[in-house]
C-alpha positions as CSV (number, residue, x, y, z in Angstrom):
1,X,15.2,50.9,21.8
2,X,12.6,52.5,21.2
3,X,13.8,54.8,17.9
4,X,15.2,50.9,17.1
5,X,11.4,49.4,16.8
6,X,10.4,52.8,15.2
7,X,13.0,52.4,12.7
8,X,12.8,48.9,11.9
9,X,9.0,49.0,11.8
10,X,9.1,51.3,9.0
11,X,11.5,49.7,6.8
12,X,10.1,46.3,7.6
13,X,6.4,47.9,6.2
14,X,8.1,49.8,3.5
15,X,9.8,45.9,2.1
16,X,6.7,44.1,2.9
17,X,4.3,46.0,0.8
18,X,6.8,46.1,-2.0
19,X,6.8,42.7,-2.3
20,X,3.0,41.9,-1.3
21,X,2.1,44.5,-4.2
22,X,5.0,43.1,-6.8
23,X,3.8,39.6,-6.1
24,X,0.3,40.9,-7.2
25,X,1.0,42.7,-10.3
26,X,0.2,46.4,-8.7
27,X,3.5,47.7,-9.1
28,X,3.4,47.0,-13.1
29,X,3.5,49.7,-15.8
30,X,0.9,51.5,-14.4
31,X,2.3,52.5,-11.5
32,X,3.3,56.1,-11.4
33,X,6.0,56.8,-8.2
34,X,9.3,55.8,-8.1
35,X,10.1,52.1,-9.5
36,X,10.0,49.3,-6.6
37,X,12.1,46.5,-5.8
38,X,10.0,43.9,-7.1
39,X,7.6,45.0,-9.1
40,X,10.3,46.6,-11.4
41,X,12.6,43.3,-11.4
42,X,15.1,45.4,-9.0
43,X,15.0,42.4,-6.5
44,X,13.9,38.9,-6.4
45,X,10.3,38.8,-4.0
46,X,12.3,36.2,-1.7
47,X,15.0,38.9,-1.2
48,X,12.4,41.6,-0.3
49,X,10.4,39.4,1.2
50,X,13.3,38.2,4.1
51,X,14.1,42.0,3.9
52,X,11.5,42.5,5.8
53,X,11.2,39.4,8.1
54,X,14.6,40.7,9.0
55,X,13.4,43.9,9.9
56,X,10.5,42.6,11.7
57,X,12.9,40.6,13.8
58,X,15.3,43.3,14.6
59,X,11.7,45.1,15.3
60,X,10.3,42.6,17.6
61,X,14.1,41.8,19.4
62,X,13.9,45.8,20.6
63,X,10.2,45.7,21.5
64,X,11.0,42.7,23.4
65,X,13.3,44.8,25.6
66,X,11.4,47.7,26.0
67,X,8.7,45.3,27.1
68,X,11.1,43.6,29.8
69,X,12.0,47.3,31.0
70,X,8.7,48.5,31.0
71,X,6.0,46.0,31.2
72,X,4.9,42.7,28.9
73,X,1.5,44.1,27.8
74,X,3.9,46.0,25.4
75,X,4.3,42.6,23.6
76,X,0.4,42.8,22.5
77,X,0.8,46.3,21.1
78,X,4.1,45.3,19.1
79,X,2.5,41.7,17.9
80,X,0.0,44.3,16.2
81,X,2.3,46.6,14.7
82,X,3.7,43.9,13.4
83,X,0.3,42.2,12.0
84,X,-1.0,45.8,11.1
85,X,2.5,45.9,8.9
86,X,2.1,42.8,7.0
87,X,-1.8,42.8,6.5
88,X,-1.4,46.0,5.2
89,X,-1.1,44.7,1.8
90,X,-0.8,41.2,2.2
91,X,-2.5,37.7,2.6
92,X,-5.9,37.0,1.0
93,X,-7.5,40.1,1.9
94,X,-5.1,43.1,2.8
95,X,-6.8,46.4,4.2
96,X,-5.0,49.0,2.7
97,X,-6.9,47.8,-0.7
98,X,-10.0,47.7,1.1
99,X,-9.9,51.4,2.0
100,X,-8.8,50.9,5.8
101,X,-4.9,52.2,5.1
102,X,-6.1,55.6,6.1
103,X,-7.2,54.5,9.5
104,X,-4.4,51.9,9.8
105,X,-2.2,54.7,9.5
106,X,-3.5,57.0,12.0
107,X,-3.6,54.3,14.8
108,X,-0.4,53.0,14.7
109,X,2.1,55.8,12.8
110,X,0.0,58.3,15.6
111,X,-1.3,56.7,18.3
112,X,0.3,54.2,19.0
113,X,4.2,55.4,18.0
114,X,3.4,58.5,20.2
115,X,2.0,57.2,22.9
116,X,4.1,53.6,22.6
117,X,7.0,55.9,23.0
118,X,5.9,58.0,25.7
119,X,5.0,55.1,28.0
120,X,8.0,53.6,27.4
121,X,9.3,56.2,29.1
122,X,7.1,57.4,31.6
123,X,5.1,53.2,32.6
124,X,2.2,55.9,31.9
125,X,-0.3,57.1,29.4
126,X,-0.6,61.1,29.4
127,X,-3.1,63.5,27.4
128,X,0.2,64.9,26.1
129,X,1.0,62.2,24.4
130,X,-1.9,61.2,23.0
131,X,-2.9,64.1,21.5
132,X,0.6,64.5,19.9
133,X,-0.4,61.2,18.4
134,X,-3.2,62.9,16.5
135,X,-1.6,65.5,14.9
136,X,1.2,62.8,14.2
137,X,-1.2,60.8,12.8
138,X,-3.5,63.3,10.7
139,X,0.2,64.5,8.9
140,X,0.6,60.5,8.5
141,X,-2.6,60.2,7.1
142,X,-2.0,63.0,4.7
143,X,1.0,61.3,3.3
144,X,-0.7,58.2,2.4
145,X,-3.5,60.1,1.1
146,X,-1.5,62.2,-1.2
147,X,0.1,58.9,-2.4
148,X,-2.8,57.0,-2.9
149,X,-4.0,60.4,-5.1
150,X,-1.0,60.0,-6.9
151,X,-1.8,56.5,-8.0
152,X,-5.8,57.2,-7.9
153,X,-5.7,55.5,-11.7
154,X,-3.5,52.6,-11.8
155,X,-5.5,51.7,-8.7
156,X,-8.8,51.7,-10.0
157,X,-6.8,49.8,-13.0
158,X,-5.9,46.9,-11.0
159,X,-8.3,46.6,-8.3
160,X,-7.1,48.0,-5.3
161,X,-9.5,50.2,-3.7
162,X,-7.9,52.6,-2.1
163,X,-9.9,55.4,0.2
164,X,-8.9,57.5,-2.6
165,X,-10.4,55.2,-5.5
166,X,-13.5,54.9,-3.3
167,X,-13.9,58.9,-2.6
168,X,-13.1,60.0,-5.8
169,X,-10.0,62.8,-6.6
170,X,-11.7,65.3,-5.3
171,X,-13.2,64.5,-2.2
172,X,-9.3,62.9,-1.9
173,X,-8.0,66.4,-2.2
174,X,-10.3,67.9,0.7
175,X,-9.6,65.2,2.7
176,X,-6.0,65.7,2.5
177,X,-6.6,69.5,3.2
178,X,-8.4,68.6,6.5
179,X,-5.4,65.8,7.8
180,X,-3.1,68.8,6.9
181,X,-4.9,71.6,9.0
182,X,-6.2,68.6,11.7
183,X,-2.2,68.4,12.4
184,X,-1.6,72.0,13.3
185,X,-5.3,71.7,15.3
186,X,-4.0,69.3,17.6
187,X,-1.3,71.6,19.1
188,X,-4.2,73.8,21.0
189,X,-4.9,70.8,23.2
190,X,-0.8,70.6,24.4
191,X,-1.1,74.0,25.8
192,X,-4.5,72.9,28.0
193,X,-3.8,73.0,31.5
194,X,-5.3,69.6,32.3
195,X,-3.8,66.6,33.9
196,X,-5.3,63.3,32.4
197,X,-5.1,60.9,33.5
198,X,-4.0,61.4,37.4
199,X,-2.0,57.7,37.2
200,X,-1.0,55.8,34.1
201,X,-2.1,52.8,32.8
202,X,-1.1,50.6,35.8
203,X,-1.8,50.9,39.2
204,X,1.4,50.5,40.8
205,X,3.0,52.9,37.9
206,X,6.1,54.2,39.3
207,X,5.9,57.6,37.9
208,X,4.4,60.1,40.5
209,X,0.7,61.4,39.9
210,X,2.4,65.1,40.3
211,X,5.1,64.1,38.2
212,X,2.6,63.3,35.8
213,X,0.5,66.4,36.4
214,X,3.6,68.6,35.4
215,X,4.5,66.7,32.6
216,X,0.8,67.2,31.4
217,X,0.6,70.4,32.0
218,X,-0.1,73.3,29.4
219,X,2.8,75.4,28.6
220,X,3.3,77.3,25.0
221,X,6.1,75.4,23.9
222,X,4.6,72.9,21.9
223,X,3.3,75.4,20.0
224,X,6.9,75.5,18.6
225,X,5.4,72.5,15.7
226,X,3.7,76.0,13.9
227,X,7.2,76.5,13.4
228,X,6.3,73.4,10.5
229,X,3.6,75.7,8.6
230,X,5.5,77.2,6.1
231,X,6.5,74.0,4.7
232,X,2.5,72.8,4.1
233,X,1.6,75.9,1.7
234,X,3.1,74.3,-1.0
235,X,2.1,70.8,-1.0
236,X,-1.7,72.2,0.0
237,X,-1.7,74.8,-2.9
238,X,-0.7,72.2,-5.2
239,X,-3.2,69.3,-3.9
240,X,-5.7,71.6,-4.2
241,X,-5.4,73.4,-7.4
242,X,-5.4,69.7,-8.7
243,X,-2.1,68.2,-9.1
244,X,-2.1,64.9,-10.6
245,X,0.0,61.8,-11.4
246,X,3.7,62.5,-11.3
247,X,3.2,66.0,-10.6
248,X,2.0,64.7,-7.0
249,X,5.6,62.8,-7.0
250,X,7.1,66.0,-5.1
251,X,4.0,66.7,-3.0
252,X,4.7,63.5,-1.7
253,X,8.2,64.4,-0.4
254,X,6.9,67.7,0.4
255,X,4.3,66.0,2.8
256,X,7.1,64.0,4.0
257,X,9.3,66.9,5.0
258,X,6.4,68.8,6.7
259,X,5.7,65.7,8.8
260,X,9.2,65.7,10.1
261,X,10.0,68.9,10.7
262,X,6.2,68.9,12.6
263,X,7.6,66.0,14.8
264,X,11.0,68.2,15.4
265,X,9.4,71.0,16.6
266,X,7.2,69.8,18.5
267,X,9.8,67.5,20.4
268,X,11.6,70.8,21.2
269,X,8.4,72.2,22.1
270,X,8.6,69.3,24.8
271,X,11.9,69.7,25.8
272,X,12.2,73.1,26.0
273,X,8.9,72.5,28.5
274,X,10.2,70.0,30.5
275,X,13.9,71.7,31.2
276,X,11.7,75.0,32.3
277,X,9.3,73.3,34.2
């Protein structure tokens, strides 16, 4: 259920701010990515538009059970998601063109999808998880940052103020450095031998405080998500030595893979941890 919600919440996002930005006239000529469903003609906005309500259904039908299974104040966290989602670029005054995608991002794409998942799980909150929630959400971060680079000009064209069109391209290009390195930073903190905090969230949380302790616990397995470094040369190298417009096209799937293969490595990291433990 809880891949399900992860799932649907990103296609759900992905349809929504297709049609919130087609509906506004972003996605026009000037846009330099890949065509989108409606501001290309692809799709009619009503199609795209119950693509995503659907999505956000199948979303919230999911969260609902993991919320029946593992406790209600779930249903706060997803209503957000959910709001975070649509908000993003839509209604009067959406977010992401204020400059608040970047943060928007790391809270809910790291934070909360880490730690969301793991107290799903466990009815608890550990330092594990949230700090794989930061180096999930700095590579999150990155990728949005290295899109909104991409589309720095037809931005500043049409209004939307990006972080990106409010830093400037350089500044932009640090800043994506930093999520990139900030990533691989956050794995020191997984090999800590600390237990926090000694219960989870509730107070009659099922899950044993030296149950949690172990599962807090620092072992050098997550350090397995280094195993991801190779695949950020690349992308960094080419951010950096100034990359523009559709050249930053395949740093965005670049950033993409190196955010996966960062979450795979670091789940077998876990794994790996928990069978030896």
């Amino acid at each position: 259920m809880a891949l399900v919600v992860a799932l649907a919440l990103q296609v759900g996002v992905n349809y929504a701010n297709d049609y919130s930005d087609g509906v506004r006239g972003t996605d026009d000529e000037r846009r330099v990515g890949p065509r989108r469903l409606v501001g290309s003609g692809l799709a009619a906005p009503e199609a795209v538009r119950r693509a995503a309500a659907v999505a956000g259904l199948v979303a919230g039908g999911a969260g609902l059970a993991l919320a029946a299974a593992a406790g209600w104040e779930l249903v706060i966290v997803g209503a957000a998601c959910l709001a975070a989602g649509w908000f993003y670029s839509g209604g009067r005054r959406p977010y992401g063109y204020r400059g608040w995608g970047e943060v928007a991002v790391f809270i809910f794409f790291g934070l909360v999808a880490a730690v969301g998942s793991a107290y799903v799980q466990l009815e608890a909150i550990t330092a594990r998880s949230v700090w794989v929630g930061v180096g999930c959400g700095c590579l999150s971060c990155a990728l949005l940052v290295v899109n909104n680079l991409r589309d720095i000009e037809g931005d500043a064209a049409v209004g939307k103020r990006t972080l990106a069109v409010r830093l400037g391209a350089a500044p932009t290009r640090l800043l994506y450095a930093v999520l990139v390195l900030g990533g691989f930073a956050a794995l020191a903190p997984l090999t800590a031998d600390v237990s926090w905090p000694p219960r989870g969230l509730l107070a009659d949380s099922p899950v044993d405080p030296i149950e949690l302790a172990q599962l807090s616990a620092g072992e050098p397995w997550p350090l397995l998500g280094l195993a991801a470094v190779p695949l950020a040369v690349v992308p960094l190298r080419r951010v950096l030595r100034g990359d523009r417009g559709v050249d930053l096209i395949d740093v965005l799937a670049a950033t993409g893979r190196l955010l996966a293969a960062y979450g795979l490595t670091i789940a077998a990291g876990l794994w790996v941890a928990a069978v030896l433990a």
